[in-house]
ROMARFI-213790 format. One record per residue: x, y, z of N, C-alpha, C in turn; residue in one letter. Coordinates in Angstrom, 1 decimal, decimal comma. Example, Ala and Ser with C-alpha at 12.3 -4.5 7.8 and 13.67 -1.06 7.14 Angstrom:
! ROMARFI-213790
R/13,2/-5,7/7,8/12,3/-4,5/7,8/13,2/-3,3/7,8/A
R/12,8/-2,2/7,1/13,7/-1,1/7,1/12,9/0,0/7,9/S
! end
This chain:
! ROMARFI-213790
R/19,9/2,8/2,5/18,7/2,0/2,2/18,9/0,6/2,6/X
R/18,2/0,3/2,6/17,8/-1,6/3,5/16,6/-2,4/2,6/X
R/17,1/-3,6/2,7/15,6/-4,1/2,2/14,8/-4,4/3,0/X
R/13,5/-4,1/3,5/12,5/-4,6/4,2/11,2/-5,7/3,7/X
R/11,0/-6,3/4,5/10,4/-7,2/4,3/8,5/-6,2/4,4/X
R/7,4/-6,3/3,7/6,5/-6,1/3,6/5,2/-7,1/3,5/X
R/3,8/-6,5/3,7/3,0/-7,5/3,4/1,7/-6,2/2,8/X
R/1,2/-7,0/2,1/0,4/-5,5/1,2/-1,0/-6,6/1,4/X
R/-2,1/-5,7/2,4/-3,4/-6,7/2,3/-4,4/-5,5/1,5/X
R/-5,0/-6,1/0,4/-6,0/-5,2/-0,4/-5,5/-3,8/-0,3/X
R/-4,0/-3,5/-0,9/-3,7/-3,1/-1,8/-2,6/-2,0/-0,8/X
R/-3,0/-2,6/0,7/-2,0/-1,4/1,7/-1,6/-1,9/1,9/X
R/0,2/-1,4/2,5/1,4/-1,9/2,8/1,7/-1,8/4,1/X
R/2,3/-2,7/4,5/2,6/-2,8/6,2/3,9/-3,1/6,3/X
R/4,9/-2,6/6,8/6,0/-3,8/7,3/6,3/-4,4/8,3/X
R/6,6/-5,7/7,9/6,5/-6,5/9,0/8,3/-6,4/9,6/X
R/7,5/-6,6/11,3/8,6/-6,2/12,3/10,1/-7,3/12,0/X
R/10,8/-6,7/12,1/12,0/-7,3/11,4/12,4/-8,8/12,3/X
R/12,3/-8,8/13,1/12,7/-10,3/13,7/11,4/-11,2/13,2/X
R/10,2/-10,9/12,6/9,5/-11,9/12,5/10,1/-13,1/11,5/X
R/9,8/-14,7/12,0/9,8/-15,7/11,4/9,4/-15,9/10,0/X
R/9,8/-16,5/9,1/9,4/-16,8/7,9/7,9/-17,6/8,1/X
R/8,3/-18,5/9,1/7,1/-19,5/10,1/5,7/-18,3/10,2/X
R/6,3/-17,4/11,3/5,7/-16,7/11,7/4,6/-15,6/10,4/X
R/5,3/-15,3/9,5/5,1/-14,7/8,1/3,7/-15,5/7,3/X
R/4,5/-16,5/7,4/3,2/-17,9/6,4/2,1/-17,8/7,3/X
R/2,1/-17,7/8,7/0,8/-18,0/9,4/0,1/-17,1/9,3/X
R/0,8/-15,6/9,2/-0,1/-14,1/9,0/-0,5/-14,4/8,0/X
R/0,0/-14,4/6,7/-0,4/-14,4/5,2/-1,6/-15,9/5,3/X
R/-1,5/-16,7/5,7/-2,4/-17,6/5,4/-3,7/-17,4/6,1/X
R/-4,0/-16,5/7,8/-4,8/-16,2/8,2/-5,7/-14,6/7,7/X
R/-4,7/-14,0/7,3/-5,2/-12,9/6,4/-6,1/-13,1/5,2/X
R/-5,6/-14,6/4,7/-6,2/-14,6/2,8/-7,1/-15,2/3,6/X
R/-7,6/-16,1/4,8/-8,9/-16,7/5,2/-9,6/-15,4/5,4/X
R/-9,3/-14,4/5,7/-10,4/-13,3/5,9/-11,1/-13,1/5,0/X
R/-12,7/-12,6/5,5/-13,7/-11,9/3,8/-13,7/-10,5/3,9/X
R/-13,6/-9,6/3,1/-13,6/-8,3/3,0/-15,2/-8,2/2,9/X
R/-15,3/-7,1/3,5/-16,5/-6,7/3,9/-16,9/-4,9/2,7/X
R/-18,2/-5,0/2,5/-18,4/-3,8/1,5/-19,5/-3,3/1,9/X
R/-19,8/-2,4/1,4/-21,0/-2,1/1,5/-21,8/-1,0/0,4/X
R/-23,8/-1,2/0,9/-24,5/-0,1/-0,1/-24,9/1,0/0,3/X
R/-24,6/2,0/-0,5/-25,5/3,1/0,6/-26,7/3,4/0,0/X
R/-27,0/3,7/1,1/-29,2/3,9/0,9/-29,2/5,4/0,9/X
R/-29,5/5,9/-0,2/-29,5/7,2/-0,6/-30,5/7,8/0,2/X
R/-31,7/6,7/0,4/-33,3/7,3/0,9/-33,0/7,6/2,4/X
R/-32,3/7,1/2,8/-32,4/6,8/4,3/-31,0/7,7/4,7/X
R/-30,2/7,5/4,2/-29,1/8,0/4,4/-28,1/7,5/5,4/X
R/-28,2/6,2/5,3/-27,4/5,1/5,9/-26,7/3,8/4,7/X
R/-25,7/3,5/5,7/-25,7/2,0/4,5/-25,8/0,6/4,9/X
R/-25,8/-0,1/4,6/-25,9/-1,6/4,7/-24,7/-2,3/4,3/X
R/-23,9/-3,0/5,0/-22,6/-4,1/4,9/-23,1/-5,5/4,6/X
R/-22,2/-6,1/3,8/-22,3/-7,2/3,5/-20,6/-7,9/3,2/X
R/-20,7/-9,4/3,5/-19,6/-9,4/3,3/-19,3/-10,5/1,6/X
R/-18,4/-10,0/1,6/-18,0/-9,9/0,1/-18,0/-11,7/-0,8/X
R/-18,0/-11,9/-1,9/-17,7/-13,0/-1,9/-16,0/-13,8/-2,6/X
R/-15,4/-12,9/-2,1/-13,7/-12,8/-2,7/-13,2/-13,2/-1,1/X
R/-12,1/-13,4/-1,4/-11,3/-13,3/0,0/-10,4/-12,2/-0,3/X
R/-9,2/-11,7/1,1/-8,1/-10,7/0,7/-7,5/-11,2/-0,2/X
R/-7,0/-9,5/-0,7/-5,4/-10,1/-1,3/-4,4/-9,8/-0,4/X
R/-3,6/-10,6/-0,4/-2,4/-10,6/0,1/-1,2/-10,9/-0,7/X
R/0,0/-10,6/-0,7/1,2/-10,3/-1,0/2,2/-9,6/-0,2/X
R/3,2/-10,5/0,2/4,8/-10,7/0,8/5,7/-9,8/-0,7/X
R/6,2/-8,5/0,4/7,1/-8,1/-1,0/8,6/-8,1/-0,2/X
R/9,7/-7,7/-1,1/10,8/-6,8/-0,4/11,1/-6,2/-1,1/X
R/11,1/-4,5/-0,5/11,5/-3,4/-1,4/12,7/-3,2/-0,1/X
R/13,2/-1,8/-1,1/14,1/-0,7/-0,3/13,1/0,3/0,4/X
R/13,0/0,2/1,6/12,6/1,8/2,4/13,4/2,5/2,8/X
R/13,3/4,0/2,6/13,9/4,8/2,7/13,2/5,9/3,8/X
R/13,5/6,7/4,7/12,9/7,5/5,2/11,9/7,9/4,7/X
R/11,1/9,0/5,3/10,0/9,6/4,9/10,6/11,0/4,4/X
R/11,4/11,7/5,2/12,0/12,7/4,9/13,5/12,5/3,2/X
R/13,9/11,1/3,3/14,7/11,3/2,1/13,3/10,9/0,9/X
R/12,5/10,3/1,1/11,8/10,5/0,5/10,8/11,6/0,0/X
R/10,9/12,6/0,6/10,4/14,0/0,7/11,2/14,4/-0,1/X
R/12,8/14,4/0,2/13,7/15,1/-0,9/13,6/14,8/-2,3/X
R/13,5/13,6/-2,5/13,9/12,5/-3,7/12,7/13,2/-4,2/X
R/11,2/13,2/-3,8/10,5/13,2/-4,8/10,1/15,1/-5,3/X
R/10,9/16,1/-4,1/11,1/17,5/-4,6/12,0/17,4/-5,8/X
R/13,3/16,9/-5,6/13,9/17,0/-6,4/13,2/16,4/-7,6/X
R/12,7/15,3/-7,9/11,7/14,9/-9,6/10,8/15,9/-9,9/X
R/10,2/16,7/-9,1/9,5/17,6/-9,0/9,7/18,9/-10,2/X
R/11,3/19,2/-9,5/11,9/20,3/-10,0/12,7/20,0/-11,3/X
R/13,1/19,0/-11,2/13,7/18,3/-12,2/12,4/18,6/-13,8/X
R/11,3/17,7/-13,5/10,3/17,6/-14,3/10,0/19,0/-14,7/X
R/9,7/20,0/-13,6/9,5/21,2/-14,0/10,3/22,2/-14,8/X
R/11,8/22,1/-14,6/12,6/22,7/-15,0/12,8/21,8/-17,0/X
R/12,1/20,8/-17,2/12,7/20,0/-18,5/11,1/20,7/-19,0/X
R/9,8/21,1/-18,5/8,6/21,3/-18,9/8,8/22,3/-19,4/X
R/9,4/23,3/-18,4/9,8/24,9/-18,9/11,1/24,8/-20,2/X
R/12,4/24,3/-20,4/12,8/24,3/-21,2/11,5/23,8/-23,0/X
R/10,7/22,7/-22,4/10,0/22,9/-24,1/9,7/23,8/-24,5/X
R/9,1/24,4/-23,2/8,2/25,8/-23,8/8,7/26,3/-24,2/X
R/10,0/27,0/-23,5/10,9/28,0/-24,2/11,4/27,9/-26,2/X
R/11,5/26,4/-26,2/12,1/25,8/-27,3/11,0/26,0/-28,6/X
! end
């Protein structure tokens, strides 16, 4: 496992490409929170909707976690799986 550098805008995660700048980092995050998130209503009658843009800006947030494959992550979370299930079935039994 590695630590990766991330950036989570309204609430999704991205990682950012590993040679990027700290420089380079502050300019994304600062151009990102200028953005408006955009929403919208739906018109039940018509069966369309209407956008509007929002009166918040993004969130943004710079993290560093550990990433791990997708596949060791597949294992890791069978095995909690089985783990949980096998401690569920022991109550019962009990």
């Amino acid at each position: 496992m590695k630590t990766t550098k991330l950036i989570t805008i309204n609430g999704n995660r991205f990682v950012l490409p590993e040679g990027m700048t700290t420089k380079d980092i502050q300019s994304l995050a600062g151009l990102l929170f200028s953005l408006t998130p955009v929403d919208y209503s739906y018109l039940i009658d018509s069966g369309r909707s209407v956008y509007y843009a929002t009166s918040r800006s993004a969130e943004v947030r710079l993290e560093h976690i550990e990433l791990v494959s997708e596949a060791e992550a597949d294992a890791q979370a069978k095995a909690s799986r089985e783990a949980y299930e096998a401690k569920k079935a022991a109550k019962t039994e009990a």
